[in-house]
Backbone bond lengths (Angstrom), bond angles and torsions (degrees), N, CA, C in turn:
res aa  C-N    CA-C-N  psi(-1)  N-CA   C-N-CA  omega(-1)  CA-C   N-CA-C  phi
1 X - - - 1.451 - - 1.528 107.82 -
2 X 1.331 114.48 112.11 1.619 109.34 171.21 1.714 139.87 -97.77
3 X 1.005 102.96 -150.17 1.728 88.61 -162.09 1.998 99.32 -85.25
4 X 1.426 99.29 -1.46 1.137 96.82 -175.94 1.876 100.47 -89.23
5 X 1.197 106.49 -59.07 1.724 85.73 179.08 1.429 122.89 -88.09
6 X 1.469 115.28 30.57 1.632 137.61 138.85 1.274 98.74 -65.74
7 X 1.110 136.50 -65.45 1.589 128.40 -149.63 1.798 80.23 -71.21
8 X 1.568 119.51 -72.54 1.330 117.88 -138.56 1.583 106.15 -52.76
9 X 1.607 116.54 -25.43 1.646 118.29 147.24 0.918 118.09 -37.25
10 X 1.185 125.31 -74.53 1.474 120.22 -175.84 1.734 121.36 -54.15
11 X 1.479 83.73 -32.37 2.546 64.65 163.40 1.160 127.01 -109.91
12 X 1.271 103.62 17.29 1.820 107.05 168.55 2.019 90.84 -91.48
13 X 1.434 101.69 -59.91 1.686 108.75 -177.97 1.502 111.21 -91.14
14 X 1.057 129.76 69.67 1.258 131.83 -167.79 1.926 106.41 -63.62
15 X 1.303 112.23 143.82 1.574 108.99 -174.17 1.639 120.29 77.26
16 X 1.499 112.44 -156.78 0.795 125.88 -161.54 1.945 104.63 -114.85
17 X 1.033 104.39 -9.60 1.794 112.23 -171.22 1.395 115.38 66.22
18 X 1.408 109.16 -173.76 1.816 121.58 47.58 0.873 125.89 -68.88
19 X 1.612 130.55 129.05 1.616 106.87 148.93 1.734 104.01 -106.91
20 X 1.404 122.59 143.67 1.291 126.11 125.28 1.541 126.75 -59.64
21 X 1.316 110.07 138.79 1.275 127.16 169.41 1.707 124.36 -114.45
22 X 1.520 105.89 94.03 1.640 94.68 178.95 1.219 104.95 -99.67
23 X 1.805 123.35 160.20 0.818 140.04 -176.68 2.013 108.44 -136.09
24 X 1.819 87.30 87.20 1.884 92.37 -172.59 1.277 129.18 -82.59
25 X 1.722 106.30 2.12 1.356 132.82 -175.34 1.552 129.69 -106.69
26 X 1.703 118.36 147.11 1.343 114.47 178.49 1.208 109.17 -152.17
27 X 1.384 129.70 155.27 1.005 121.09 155.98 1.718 131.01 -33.85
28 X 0.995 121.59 -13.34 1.391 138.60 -163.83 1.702 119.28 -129.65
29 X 1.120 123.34 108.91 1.384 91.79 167.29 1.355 135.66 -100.98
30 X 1.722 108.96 30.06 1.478 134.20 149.19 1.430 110.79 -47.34
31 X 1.820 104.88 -50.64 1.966 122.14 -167.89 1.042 95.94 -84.95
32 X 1.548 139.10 9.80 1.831 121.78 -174.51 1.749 103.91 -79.62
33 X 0.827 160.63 76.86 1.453 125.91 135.94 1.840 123.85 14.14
34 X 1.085 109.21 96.37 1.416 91.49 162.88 1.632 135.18 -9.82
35 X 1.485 118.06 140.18 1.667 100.96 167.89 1.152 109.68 -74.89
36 X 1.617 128.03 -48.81 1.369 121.48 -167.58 1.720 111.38 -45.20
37 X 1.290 112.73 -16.91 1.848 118.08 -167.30 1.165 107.02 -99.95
38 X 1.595 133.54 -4.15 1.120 144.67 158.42 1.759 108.84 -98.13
39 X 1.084 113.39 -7.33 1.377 113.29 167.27 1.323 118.08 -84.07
40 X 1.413 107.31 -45.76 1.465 110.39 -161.29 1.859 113.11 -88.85
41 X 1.750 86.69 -14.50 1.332 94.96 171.15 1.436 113.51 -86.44
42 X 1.277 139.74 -32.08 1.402 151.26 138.21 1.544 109.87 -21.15
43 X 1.121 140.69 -50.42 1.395 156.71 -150.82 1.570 101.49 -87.07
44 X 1.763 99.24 -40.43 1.897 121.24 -171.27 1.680 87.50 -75.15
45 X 1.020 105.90 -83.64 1.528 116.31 -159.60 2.050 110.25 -46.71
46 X 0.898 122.76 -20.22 1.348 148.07 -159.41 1.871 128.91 -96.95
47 X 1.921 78.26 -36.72 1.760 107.01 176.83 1.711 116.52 -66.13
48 X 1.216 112.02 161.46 0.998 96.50 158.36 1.487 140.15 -59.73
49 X 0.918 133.93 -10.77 1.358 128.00 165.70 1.621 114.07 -116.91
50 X 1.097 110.07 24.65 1.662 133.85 -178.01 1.985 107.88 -75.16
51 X 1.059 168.20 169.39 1.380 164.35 93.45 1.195 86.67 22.06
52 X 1.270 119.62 -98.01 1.313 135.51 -173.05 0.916 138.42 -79.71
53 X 1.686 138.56 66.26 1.445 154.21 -123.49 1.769 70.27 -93.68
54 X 1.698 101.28 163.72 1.768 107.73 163.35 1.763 124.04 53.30
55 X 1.060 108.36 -8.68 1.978 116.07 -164.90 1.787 70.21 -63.22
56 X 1.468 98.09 136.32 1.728 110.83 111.34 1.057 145.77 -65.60
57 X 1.503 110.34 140.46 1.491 113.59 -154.89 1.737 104.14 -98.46
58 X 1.166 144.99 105.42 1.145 132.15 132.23 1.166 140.61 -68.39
59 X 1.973 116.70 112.28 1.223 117.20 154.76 1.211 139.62 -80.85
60 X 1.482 102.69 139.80 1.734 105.62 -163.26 1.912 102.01 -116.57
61 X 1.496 117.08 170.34 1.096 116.55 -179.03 1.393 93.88 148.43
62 X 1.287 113.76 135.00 1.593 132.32 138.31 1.754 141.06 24.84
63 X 0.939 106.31 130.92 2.282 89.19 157.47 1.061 110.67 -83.05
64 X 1.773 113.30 133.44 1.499 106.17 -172.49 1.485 104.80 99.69
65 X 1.031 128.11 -11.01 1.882 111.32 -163.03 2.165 101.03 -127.79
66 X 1.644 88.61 3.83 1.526 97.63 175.74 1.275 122.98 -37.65
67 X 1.767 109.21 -48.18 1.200 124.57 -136.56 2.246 87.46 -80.49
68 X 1.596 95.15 -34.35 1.620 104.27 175.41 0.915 117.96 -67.08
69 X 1.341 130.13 -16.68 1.461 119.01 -166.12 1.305 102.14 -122.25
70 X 1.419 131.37 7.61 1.728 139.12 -177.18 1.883 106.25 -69.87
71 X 1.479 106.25 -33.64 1.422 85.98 -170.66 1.617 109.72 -82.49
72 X 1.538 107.94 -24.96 1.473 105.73 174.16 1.889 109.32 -61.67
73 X 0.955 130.42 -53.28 1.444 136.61 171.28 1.625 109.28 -46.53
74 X 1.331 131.20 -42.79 1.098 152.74 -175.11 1.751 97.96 -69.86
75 X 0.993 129.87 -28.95 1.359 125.79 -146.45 1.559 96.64 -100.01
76 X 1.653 107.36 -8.99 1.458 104.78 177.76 1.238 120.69 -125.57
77 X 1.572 126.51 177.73 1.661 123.98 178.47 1.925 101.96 -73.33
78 X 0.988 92.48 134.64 1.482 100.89 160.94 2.160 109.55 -41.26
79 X 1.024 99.56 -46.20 1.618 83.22 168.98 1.395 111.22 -70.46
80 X 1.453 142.59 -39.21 1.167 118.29 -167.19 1.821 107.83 -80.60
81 X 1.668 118.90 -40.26 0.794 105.76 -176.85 1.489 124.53 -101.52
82 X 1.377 110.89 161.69 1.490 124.14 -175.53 1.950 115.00 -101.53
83 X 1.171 134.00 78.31 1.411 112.81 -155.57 1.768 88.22 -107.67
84 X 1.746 98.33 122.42 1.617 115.82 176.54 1.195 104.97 -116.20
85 X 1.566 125.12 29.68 1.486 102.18 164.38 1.195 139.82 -54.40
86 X 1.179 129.62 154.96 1.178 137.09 176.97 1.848 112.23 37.35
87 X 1.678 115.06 15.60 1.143 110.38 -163.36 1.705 113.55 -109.18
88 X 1.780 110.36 17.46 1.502 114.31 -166.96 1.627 87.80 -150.02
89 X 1.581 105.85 150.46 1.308 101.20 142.91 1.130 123.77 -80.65
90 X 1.651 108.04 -178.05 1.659 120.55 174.42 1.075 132.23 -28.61
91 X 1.724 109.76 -55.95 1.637 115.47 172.30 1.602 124.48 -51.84
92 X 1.715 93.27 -58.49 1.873 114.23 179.06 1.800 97.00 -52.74
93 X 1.191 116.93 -10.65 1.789 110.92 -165.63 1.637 98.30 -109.14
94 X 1.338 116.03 -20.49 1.525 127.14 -167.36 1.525 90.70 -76.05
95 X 1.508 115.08 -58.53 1.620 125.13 -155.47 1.617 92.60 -72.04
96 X 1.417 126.28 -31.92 1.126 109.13 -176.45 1.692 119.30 -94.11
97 X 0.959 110.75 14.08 1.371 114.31 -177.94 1.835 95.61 -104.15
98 X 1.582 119.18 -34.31 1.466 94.93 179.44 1.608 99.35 -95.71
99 X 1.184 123.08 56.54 1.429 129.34 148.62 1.871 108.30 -98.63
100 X 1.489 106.40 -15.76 1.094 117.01 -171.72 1.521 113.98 -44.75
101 X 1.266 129.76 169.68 1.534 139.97 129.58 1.403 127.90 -83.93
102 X 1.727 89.47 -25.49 1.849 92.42 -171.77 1.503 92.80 -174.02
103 X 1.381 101.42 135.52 1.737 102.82 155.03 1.494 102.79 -103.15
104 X 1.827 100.04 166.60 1.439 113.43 -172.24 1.833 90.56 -145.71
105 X 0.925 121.64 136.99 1.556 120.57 -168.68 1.708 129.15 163.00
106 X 1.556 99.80 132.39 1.757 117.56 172.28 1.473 97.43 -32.18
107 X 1.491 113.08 159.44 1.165 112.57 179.46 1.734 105.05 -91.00
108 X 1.245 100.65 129.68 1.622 99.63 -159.65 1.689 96.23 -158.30
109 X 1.643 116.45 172.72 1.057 123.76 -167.02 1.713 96.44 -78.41
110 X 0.994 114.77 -30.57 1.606 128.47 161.29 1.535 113.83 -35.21
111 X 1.035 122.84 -43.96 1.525 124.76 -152.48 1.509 93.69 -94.93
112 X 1.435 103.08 -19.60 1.687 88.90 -174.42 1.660 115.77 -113.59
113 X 1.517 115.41 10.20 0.958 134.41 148.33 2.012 103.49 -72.47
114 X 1.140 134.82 -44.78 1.106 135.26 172.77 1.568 115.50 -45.26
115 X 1.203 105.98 -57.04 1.620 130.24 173.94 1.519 101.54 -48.47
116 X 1.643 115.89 -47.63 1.402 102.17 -152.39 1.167 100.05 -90.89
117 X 1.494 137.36 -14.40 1.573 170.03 150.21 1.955 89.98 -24.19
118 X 1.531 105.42 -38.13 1.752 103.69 -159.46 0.965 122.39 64.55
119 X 2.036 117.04 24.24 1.344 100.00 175.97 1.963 92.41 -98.41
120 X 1.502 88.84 -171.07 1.896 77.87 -174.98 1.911 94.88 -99.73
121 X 1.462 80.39 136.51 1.485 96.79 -178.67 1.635 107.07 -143.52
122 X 1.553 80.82 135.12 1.728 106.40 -168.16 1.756 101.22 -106.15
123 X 1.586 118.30 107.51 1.227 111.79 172.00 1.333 105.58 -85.15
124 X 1.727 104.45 -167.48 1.612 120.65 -154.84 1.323 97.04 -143.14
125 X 1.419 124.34 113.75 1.198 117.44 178.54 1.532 113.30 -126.82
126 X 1.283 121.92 134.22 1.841 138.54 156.63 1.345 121.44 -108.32
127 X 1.847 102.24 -86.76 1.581 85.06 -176.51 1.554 109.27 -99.82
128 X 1.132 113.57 81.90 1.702 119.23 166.97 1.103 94.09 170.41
129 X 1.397 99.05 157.84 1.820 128.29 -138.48 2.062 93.29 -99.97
130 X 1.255 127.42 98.93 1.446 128.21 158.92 1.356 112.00 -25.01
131 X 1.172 108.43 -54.18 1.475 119.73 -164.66 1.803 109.77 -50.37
132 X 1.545 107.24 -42.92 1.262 109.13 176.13 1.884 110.32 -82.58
133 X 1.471 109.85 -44.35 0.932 115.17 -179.01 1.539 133.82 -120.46
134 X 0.757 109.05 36.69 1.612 111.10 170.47 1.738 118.82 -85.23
135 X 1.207 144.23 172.59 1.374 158.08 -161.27 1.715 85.61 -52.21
136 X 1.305 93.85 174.39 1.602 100.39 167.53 1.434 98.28 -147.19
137 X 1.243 137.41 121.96 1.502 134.57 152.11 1.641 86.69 170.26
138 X 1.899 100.98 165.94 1.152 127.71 133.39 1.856 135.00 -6.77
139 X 1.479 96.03 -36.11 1.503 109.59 -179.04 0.991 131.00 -146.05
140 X 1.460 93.64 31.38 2.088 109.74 167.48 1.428 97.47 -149.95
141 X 1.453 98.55 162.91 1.679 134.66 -175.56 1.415 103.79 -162.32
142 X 1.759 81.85 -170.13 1.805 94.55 -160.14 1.227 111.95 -148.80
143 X 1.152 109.64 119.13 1.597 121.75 -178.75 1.209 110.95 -103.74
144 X 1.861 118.13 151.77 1.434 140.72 -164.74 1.446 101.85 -143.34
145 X 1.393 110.23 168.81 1.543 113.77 172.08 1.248 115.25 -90.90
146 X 1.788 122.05 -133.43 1.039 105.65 179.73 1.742 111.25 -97.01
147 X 1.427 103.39 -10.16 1.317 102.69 -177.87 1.905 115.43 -117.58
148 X 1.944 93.31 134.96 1.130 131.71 -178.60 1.953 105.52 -15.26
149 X 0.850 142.16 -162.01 1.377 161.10 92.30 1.720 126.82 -29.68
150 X 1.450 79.49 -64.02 1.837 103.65 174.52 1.920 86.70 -41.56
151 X 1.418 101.80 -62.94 1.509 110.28 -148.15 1.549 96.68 -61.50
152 X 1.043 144.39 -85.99 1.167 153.75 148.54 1.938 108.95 27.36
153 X 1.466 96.14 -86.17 1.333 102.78 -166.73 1.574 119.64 -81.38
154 X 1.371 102.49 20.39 1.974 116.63 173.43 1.368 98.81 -131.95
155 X 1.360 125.36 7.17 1.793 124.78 148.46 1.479 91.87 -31.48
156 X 1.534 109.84 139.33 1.387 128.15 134.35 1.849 109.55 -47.09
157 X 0.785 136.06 137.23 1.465 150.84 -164.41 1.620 125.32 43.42
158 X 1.413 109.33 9.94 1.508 116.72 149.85 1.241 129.65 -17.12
159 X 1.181 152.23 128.55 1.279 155.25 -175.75 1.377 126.78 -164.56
160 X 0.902 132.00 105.35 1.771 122.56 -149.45 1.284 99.63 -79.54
161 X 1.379 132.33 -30.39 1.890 119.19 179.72 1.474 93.70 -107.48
162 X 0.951 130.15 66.64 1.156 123.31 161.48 1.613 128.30 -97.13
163 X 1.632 102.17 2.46 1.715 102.55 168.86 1.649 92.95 65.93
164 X 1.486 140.43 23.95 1.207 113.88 137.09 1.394 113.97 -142.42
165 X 1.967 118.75 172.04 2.001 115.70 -151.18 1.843 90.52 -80.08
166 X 1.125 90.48 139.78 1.781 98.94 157.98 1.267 97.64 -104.38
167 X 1.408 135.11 42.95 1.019 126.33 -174.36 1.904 123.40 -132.58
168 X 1.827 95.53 26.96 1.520 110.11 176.85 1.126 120.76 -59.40
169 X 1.862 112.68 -43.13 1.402 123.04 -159.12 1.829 109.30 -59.79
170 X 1.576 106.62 -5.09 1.645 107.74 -159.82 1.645 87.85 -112.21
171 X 1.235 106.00 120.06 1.669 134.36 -172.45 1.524 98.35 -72.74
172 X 1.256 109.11 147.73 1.789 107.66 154.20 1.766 110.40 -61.59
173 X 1.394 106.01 -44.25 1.324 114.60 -166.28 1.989 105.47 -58.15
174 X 1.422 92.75 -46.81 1.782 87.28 -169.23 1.811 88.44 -76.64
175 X 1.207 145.24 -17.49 1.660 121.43 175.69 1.418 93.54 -89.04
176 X 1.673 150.30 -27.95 1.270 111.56 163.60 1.259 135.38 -71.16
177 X 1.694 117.71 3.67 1.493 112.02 175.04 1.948 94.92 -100.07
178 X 0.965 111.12 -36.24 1.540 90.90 162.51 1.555 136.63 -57.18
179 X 1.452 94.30 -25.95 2.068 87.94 170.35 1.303 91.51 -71.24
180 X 1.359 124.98 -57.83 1.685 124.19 -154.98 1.457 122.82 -47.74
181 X 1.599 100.20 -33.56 1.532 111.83 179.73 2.024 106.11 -98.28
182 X 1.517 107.89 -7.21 1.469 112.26 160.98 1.901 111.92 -69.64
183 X 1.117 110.48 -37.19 1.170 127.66 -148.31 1.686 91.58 -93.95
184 X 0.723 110.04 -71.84 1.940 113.22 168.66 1.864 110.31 -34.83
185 X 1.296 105.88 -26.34 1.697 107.74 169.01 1.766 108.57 -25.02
């Protein structure tokens, strides 16, 4: 990462923050998380009595994955939020992700650019196995709902492209005690 998409960090994320970093996108939209659950968890973490009272929020994601990640971006004031979809490459997205405080995010090639960033990042997992793929470092993990993988993808009407989240069973409440106890690392 060079001094050039250092700077271009610095004027999309100007300073030092907070920023939040969500990540509402996946290859899949089996692996999406709801937006409203990235909203309301955005709202938690963000509040005043949130980890991160005041952070700006940057949303991150893809070309092509706009249209998924508009209501989370949508859900805030143009001052709090930052929405860079699909609007940087890799590098300009690398430098701005370790401006982060925290990523929050589908399990995606995203999340592990977050990881490798060293900021702490908490993935989201349904239909695919953590075990193979979740974050890798010191300062990420991976949260699930209440149901397995196993459980998930041997549903009676299971379908992996089926254009809708297997990803209800995972609460806002159980991913805000996982940042909280990510974040205490």
């Amino acid at each position: 990462c060079g001094d050039t998409h250092v700077q271009m960090a610095e004027k999309i994320a100007p300073g030092a923050g907070p920023y939040l970093a969500i990540g509402p996108t996946s290859n899949s939209p089996g692996k999406q998380w709801p937006a409203e659950c990235f909203i309301e968890l955005s709202q938690r973490l963000t509040g005043p009595n949130g980890p991160l009272p005041g952070a700006r929020i940057l949303v991150y994601g893809g070309p092509g994955e706009e249209e998924t990640a508009r209501p989370v971006s949508r859900a805030f004031s143009g001052q709090q939020c930052i929405d860079i979809v699909g609007k940087l490459d890799l590098l300009p997205v690398y430098a701005c992700l370790r401006k982060c405080a925290l990523y929050v995010g589908n399990d995606s090639g995203l999340m592990h650019l977050a990881a490798a960033a060293g900021i702490p990042t908490l993935g989201l997992f349904g239909p695919s196995k953590e075990v193979h793929y979740a974050p890798w470092g010191a300062k990420a993990m991976a949260v699930r709902g209440d149901k397995s993988f196993e459980d998930i993808v041997s549903a009676p009407g299971y379908v992996r492209r089926s254009g809708q989240s297997y990803m209800s069973s995972l609460g806002v409440e159980r991913v805000e005690r996982a940042v909280i106890g990510l974040m205490a690392r």
